[in-house]
N, CA, C and O atoms as a CHARMM CRD file, in Angstrom:
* protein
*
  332
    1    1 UNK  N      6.90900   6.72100 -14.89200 PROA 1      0.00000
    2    1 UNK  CA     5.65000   6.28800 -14.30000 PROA 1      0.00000
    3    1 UNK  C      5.39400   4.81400 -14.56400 PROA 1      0.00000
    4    1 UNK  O      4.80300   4.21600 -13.66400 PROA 1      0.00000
    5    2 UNK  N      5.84400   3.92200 -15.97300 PROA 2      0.00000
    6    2 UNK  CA     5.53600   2.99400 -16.34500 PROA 2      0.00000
    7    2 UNK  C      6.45200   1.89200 -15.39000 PROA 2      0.00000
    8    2 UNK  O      6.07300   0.73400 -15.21600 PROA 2      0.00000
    9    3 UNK  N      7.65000   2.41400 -14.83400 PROA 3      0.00000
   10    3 UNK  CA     8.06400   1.14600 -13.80600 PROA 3      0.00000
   11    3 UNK  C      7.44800   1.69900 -12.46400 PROA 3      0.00000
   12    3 UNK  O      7.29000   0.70300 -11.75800 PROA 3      0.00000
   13    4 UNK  N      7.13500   2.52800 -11.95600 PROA 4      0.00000
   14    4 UNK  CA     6.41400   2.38100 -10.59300 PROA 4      0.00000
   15    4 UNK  C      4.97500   1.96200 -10.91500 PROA 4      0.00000
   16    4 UNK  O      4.44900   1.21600 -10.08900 PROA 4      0.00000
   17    5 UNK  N      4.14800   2.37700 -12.14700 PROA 5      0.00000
   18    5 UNK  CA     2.91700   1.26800 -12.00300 PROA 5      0.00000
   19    5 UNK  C      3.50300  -0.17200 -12.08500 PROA 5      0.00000
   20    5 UNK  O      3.12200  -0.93500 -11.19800 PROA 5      0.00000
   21    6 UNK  N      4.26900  -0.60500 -12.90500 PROA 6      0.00000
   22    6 UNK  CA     4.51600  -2.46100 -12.40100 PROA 6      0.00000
   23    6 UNK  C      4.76600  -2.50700 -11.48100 PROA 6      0.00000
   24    6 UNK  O      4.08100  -3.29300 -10.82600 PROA 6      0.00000
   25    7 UNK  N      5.89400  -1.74700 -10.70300 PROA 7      0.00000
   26    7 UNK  CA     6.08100  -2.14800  -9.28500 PROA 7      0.00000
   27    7 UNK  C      4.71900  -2.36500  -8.42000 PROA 7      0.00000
   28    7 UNK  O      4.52700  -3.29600  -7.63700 PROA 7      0.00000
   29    8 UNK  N      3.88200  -1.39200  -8.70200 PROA 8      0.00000
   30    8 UNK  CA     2.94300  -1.22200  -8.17000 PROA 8      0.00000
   31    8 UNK  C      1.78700  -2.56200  -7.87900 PROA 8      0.00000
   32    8 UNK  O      1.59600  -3.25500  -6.88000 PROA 8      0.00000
   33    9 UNK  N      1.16600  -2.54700  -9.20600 PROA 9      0.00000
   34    9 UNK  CA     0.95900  -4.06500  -9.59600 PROA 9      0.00000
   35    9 UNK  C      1.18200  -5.12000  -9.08300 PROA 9      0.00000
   36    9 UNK  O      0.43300  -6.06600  -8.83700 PROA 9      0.00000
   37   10 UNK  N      2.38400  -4.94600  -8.89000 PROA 10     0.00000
   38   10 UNK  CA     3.02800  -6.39800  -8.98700 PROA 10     0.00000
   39   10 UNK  C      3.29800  -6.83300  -7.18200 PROA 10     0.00000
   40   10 UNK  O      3.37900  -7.97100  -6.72100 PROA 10     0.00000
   41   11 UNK  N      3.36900  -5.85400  -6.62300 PROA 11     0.00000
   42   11 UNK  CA     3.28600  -5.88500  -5.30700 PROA 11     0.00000
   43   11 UNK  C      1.82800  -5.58600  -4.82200 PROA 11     0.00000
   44   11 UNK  O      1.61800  -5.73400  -3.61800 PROA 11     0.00000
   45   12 UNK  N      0.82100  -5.18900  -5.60800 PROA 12     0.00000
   46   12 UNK  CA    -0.45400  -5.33700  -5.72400 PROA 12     0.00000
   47   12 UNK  C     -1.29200  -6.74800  -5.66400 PROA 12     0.00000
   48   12 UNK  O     -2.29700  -6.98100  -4.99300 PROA 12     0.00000
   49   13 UNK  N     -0.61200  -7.59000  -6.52800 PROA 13     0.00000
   50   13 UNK  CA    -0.37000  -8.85300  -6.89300 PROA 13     0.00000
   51   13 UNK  C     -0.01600 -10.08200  -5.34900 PROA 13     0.00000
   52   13 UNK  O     -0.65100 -10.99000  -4.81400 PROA 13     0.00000
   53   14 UNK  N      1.26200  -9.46400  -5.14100 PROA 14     0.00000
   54   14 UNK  CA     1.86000 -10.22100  -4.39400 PROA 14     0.00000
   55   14 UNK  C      0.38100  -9.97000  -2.53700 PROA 14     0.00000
   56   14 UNK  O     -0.16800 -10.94300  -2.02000 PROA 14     0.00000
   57   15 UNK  N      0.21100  -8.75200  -2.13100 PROA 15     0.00000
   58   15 UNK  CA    -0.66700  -8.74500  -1.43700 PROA 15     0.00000
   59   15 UNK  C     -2.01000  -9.62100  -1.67000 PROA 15     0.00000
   60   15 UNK  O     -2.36800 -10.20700  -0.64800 PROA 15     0.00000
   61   16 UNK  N     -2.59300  -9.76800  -2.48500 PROA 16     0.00000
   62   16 UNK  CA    -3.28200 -10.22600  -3.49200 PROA 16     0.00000
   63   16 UNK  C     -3.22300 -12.00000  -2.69500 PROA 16     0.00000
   64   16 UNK  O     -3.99200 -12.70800  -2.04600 PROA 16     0.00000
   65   17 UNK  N     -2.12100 -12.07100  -3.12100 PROA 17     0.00000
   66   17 UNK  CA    -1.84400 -13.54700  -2.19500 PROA 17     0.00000
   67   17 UNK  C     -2.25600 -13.59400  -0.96600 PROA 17     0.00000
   68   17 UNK  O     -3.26000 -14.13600  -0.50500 PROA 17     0.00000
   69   18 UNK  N     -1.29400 -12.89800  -0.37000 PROA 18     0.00000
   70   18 UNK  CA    -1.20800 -12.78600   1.10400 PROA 18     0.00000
   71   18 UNK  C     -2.78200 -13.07700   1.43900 PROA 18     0.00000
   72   18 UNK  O     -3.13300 -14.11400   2.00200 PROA 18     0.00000
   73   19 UNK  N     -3.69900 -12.04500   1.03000 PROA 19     0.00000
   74   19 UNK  CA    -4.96900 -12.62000   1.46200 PROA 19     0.00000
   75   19 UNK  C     -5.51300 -13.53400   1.47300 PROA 19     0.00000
   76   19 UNK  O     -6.39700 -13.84100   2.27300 PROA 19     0.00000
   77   20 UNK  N     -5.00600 -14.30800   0.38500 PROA 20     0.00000
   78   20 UNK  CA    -6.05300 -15.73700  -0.29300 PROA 20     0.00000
   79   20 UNK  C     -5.19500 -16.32300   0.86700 PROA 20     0.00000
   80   20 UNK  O     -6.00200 -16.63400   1.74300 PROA 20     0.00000
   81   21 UNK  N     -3.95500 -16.61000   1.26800 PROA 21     0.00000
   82   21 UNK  CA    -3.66300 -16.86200   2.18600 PROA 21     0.00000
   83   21 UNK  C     -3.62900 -16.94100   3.46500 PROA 21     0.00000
   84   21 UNK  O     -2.91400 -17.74800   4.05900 PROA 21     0.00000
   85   22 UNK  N     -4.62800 -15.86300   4.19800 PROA 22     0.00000
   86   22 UNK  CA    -4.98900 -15.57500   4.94200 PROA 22     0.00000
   87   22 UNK  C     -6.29500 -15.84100   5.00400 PROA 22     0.00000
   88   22 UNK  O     -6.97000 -15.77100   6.03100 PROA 22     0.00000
   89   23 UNK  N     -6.54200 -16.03700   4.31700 PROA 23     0.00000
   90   23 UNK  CA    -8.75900 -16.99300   3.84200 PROA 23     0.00000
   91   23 UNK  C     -7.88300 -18.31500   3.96000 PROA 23     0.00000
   92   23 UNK  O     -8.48600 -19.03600   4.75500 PROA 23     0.00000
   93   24 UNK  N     -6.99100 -18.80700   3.62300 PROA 24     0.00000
   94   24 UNK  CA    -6.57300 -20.42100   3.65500 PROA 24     0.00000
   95   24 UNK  C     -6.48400 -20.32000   4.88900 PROA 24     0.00000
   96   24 UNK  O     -7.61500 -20.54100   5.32100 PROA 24     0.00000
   97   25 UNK  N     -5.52200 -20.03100   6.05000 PROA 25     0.00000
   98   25 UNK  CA    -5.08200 -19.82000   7.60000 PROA 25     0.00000
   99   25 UNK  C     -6.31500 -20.24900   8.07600 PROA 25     0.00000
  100   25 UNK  O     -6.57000 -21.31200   8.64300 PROA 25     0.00000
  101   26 UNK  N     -7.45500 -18.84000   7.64700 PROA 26     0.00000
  102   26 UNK  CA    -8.65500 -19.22900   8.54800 PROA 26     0.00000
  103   26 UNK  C     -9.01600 -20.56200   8.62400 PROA 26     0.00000
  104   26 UNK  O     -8.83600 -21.32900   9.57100 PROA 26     0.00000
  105   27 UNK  N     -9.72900 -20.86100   7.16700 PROA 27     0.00000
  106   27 UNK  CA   -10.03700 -22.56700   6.83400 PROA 27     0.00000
  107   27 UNK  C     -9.80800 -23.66800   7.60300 PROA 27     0.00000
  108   27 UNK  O    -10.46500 -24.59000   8.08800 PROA 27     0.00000
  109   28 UNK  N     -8.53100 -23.24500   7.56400 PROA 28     0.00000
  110   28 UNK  CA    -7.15000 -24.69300   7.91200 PROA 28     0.00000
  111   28 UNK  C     -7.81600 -24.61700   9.56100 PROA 28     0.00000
  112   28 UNK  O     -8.09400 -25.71100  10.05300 PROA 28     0.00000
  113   29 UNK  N     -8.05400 -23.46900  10.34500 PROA 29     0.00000
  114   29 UNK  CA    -8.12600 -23.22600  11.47100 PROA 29     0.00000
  115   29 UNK  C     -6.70900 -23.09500  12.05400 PROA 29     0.00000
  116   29 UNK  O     -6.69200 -23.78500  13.07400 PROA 29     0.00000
  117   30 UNK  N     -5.72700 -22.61800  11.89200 PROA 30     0.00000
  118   30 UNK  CA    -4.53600 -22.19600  12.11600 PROA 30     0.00000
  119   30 UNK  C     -4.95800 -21.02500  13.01300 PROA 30     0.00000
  120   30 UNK  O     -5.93900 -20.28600  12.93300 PROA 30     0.00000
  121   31 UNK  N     -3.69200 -21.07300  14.11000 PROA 31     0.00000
  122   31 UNK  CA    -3.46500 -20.26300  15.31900 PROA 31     0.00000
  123   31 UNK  C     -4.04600 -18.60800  15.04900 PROA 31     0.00000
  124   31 UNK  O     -4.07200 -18.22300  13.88000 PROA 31     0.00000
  125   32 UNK  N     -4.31800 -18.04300  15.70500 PROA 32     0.00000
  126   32 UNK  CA    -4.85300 -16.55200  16.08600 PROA 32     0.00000
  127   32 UNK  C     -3.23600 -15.77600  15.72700 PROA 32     0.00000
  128   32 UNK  O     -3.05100 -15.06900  14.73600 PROA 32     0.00000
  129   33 UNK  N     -2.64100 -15.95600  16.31000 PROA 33     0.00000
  130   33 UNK  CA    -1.02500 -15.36300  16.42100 PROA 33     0.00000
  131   33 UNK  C     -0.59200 -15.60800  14.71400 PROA 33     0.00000
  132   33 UNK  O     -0.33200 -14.59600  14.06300 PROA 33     0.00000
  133   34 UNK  N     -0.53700 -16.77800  14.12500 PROA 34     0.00000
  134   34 UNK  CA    -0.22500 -16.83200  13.00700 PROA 34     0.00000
  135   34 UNK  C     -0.79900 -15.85800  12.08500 PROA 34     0.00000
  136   34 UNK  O     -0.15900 -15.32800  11.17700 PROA 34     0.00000
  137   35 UNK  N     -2.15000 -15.61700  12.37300 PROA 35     0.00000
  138   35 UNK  CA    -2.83300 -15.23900  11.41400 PROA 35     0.00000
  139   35 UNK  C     -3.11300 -13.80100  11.38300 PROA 35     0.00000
  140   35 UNK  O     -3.53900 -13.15700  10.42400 PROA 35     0.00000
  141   36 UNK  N     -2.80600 -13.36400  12.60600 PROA 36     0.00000
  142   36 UNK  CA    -2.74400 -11.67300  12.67600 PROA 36     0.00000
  143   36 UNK  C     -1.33600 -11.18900  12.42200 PROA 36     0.00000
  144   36 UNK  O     -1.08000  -9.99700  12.25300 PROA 36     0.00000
  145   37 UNK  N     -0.34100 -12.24700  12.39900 PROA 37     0.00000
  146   37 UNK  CA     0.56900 -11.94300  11.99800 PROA 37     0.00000
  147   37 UNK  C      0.66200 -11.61300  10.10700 PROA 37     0.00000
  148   37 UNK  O      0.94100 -10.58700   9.48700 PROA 37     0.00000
  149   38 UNK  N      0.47600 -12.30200   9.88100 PROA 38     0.00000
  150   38 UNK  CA    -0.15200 -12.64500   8.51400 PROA 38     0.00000
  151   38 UNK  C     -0.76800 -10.84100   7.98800 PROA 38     0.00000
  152   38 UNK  O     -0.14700 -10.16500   7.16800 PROA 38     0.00000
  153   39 UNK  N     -1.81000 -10.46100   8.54500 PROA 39     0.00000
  154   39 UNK  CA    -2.38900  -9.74900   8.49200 PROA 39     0.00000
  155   39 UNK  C     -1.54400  -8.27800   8.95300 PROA 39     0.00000
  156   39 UNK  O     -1.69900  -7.42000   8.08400 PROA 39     0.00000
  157   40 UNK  N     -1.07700  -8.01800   9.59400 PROA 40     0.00000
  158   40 UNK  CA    -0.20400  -6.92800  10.06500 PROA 40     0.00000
  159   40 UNK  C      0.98100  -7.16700   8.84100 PROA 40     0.00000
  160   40 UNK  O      1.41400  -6.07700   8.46500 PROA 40     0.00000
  161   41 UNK  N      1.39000  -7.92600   8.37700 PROA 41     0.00000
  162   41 UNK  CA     2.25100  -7.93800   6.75400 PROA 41     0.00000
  163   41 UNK  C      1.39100  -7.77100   5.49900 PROA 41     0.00000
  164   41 UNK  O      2.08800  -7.90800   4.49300 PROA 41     0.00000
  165   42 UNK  N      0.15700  -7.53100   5.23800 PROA 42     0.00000
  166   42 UNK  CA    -0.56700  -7.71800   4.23300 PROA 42     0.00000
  167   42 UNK  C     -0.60200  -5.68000   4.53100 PROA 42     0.00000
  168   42 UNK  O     -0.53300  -4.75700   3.72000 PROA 42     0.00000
  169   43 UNK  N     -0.70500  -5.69000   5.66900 PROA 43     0.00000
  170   43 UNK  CA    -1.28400  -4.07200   6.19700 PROA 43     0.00000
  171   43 UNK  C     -0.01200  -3.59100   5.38300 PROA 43     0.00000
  172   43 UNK  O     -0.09800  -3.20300   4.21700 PROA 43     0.00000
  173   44 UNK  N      1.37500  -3.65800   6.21400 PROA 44     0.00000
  174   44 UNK  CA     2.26800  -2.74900   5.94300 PROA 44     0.00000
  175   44 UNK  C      2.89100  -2.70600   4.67700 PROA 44     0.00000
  176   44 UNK  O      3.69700  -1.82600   4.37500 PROA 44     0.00000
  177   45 UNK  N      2.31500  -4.24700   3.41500 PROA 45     0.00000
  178   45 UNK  CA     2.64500  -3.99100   2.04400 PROA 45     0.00000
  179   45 UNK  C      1.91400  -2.63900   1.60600 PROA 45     0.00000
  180   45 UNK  O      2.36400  -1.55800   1.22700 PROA 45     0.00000
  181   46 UNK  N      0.57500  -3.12500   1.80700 PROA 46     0.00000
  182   46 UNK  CA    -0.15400  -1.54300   1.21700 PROA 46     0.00000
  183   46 UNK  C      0.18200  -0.43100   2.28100 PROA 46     0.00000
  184   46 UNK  O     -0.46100   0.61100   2.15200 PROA 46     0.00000
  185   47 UNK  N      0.56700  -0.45800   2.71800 PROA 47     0.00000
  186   47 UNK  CA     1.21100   1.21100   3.32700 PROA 47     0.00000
  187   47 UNK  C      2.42600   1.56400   2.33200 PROA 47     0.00000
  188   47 UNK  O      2.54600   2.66100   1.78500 PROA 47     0.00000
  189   48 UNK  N      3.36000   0.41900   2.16500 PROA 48     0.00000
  190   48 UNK  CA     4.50000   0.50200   1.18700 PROA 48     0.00000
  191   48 UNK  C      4.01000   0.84900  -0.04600 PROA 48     0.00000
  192   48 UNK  O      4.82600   1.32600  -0.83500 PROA 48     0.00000
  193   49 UNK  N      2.36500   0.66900  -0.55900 PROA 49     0.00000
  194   49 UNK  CA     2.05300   0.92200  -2.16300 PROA 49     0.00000
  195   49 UNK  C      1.18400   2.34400  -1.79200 PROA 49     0.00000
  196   49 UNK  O      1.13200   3.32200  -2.53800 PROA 49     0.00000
  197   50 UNK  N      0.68400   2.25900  -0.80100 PROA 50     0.00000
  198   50 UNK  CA     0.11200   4.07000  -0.97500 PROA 50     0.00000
  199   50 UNK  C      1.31200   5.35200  -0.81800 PROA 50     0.00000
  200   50 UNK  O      1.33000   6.48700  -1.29300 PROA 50     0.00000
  201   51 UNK  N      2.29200   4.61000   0.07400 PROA 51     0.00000
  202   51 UNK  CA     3.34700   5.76100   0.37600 PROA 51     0.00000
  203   51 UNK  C      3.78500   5.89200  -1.11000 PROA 51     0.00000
  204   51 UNK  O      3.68000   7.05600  -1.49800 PROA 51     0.00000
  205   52 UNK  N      4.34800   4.83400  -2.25900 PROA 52     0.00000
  206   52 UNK  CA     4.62500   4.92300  -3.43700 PROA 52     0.00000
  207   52 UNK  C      4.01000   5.52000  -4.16800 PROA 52     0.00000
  208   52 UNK  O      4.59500   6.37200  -4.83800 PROA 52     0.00000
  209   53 UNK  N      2.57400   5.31600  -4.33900 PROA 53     0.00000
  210   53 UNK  CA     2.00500   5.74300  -4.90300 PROA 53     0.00000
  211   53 UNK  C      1.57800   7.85800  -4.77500 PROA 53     0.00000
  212   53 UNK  O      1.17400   8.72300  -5.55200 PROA 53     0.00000
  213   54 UNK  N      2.05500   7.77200  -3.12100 PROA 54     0.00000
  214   54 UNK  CA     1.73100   9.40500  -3.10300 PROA 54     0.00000
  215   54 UNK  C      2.68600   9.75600  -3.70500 PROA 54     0.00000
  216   54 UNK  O      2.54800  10.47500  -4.69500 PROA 54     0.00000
  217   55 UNK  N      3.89600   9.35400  -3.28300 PROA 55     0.00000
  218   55 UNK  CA     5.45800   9.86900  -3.81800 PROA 55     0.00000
  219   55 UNK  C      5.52800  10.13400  -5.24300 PROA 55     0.00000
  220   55 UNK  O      6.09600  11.15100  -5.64300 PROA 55     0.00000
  221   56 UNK  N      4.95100   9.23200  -6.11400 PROA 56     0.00000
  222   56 UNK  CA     4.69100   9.21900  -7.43600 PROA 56     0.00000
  223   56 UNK  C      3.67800  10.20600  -7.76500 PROA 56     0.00000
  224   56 UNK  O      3.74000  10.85500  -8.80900 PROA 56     0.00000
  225   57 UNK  N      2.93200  10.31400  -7.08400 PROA 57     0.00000
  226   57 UNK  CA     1.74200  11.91800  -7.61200 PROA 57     0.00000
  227   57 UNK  C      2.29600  13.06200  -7.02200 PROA 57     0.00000
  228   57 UNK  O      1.67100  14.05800  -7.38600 PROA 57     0.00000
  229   58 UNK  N      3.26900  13.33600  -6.21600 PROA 58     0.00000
  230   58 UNK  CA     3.57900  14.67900  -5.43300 PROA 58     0.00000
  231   58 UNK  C      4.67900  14.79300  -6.70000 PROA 58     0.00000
  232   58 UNK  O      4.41500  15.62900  -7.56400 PROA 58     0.00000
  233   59 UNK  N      5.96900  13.94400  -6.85900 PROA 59     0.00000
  234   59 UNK  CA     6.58400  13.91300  -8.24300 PROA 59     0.00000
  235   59 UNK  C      6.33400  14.46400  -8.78200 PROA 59     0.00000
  236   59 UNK  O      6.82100  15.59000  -8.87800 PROA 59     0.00000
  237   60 UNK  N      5.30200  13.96300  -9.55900 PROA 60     0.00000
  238   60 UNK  CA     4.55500  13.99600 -11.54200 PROA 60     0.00000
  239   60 UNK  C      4.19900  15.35500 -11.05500 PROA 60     0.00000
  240   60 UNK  O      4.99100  16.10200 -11.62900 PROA 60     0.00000
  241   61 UNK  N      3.47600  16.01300 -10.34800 PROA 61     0.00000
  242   61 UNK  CA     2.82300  17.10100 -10.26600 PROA 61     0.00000
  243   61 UNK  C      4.10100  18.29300  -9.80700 PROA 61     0.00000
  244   61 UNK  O      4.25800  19.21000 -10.61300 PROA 61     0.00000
  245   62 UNK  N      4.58900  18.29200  -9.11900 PROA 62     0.00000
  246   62 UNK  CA     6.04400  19.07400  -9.19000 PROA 62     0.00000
  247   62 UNK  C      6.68800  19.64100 -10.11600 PROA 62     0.00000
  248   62 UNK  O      7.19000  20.76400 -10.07400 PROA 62     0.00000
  249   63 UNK  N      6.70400  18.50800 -11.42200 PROA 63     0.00000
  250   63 UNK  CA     7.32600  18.51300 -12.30400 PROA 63     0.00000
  251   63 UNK  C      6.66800  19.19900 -13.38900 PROA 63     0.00000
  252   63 UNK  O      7.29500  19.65000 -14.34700 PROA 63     0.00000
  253   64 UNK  N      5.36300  19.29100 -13.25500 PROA 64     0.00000
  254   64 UNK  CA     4.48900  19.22300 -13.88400 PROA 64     0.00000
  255   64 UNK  C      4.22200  21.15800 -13.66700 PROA 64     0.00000
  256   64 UNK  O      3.47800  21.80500 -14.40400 PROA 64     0.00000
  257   65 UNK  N      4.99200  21.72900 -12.55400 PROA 65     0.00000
  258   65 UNK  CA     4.89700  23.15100 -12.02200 PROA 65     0.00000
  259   65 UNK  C      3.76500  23.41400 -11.56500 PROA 65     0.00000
  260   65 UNK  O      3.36000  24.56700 -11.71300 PROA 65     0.00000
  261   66 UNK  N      2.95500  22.47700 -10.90700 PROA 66     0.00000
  262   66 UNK  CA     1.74600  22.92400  -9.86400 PROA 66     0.00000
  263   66 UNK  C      1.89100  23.15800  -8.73200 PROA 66     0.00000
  264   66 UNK  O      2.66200  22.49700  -8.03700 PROA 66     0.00000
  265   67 UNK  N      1.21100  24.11500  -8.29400 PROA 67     0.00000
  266   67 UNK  CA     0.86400  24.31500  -7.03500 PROA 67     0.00000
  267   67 UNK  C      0.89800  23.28400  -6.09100 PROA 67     0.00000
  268   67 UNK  O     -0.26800  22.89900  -5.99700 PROA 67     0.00000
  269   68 UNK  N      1.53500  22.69800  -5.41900 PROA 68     0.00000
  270   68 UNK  CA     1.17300  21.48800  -4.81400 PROA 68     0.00000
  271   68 UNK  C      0.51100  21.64500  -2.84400 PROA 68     0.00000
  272   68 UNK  O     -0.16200  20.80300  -2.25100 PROA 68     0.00000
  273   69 UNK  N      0.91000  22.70600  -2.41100 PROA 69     0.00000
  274   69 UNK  CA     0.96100  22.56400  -0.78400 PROA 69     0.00000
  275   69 UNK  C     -0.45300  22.22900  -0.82200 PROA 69     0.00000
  276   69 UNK  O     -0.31300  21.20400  -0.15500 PROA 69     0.00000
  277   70 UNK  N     -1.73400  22.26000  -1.06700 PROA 70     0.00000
  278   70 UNK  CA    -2.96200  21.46300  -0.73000 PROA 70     0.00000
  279   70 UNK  C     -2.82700  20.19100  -0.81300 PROA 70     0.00000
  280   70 UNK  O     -3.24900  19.36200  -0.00800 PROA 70     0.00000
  281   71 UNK  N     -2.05700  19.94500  -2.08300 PROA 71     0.00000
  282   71 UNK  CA    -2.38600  18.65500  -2.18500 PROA 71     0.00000
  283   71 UNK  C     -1.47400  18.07900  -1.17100 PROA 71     0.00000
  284   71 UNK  O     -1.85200  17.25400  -0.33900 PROA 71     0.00000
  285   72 UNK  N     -0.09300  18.59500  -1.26900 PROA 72     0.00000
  286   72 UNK  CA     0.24000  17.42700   0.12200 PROA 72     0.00000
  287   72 UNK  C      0.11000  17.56100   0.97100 PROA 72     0.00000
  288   72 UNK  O      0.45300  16.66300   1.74000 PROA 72     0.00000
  289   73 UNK  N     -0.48600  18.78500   1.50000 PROA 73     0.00000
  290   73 UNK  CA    -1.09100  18.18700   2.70300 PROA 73     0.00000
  291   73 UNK  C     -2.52200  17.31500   3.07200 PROA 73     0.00000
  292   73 UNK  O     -2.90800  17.16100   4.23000 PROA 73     0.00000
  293   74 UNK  N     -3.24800  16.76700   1.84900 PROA 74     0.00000
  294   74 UNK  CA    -4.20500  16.27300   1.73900 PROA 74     0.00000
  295   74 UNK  C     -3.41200  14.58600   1.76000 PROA 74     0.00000
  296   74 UNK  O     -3.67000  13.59100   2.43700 PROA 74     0.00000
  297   75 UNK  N     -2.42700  14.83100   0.75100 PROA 75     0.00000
  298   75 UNK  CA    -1.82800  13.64500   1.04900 PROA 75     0.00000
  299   75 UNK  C     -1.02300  12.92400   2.41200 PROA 75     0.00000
  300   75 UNK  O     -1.06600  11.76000   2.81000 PROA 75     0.00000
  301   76 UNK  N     -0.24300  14.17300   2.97200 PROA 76     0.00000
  302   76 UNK  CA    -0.23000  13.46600   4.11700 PROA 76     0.00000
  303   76 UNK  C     -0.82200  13.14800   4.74000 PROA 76     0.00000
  304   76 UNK  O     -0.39000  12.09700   5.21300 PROA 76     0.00000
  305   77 UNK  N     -2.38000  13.62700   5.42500 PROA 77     0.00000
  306   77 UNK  CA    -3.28300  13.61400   6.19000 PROA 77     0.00000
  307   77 UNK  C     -3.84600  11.91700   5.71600 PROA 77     0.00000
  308   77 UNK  O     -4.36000  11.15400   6.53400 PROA 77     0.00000
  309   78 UNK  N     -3.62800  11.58300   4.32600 PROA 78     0.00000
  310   78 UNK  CA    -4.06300  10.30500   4.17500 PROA 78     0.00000
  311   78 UNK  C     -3.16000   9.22600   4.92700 PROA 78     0.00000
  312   78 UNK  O     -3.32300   8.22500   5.62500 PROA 78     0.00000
  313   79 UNK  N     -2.14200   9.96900   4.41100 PROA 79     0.00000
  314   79 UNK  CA    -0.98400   8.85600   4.50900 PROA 79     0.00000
  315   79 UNK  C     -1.17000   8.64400   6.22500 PROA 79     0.00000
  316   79 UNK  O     -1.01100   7.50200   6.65600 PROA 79     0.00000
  317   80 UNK  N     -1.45800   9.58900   7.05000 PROA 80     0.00000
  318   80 UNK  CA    -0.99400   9.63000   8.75200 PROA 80     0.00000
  319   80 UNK  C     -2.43200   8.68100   9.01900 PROA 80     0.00000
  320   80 UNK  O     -2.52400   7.87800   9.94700 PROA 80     0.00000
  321   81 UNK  N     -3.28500   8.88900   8.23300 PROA 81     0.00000
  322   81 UNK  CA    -4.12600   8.03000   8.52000 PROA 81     0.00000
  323   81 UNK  C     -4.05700   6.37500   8.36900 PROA 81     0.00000
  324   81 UNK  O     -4.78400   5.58500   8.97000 PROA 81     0.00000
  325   82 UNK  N     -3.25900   6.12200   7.64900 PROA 82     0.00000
  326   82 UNK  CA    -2.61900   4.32700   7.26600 PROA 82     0.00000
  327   82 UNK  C     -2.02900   3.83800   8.47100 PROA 82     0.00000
  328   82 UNK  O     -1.86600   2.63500   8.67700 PROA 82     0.00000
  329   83 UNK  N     -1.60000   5.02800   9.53200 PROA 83     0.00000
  330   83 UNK  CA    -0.65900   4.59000  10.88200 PROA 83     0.00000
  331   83 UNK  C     -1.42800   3.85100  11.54700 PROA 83     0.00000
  332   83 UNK  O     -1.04500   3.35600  12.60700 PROA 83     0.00000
C-alpha cells in the first residue's frame, strides 16, 4: 500500500501543477486550444489516480476475504462515471 500511496501523491503532486499551470495559460491569455488541451491532460491524470486508487481498495479488500460484489460494483459505477 505504502508505494501506491507515493505513487499516488506524487502524481497527485504532479496534477497539482498542471493546474497552477493552467491558472498561468489563463493569465498569460494563451490560446483556447492550448488550454483545453491542458485541461483534458489534468482530467485523464486523475482518472489514472482514481482507477489506481479503486484497484488498490478492490485488492486490499479481496485479500482481506470480504465480500466484495457491492462494492465493485459501486466502484465501477464511479469509475464509468469519470468517462
Amino acid at each position: 500500500m505504502d508505494s501506491t500511496k507515493d505513487r499516488v501523491l506524487k502524481n497527485l503532486r504532479r496534477i497539482d501543477g498542471q493546474i497552477r499551470g493552467i491558472e498561468s495559460m489563463i493569465s498569460e491569455g494563451r490560446s483556447c486550444s492550448e488550454i483545453l488541451y491542458q485541461i483534458v491532460a489534468a482530467r485523464e491524470a486523475l482518472k489514472r489516480v482514481g482507477v489506481e486508487i479503486a484497484k488498490q481498495h478492490i485488492c486490499q479488500r479481496t485479500s482481506e476475504g470480504e465480500d466484495m460484489e457491492q462494492e465493485i460494483e459501486k466502484i465501477i459505477k464511479i469509475i464509468a462515471s469519470l468517462s
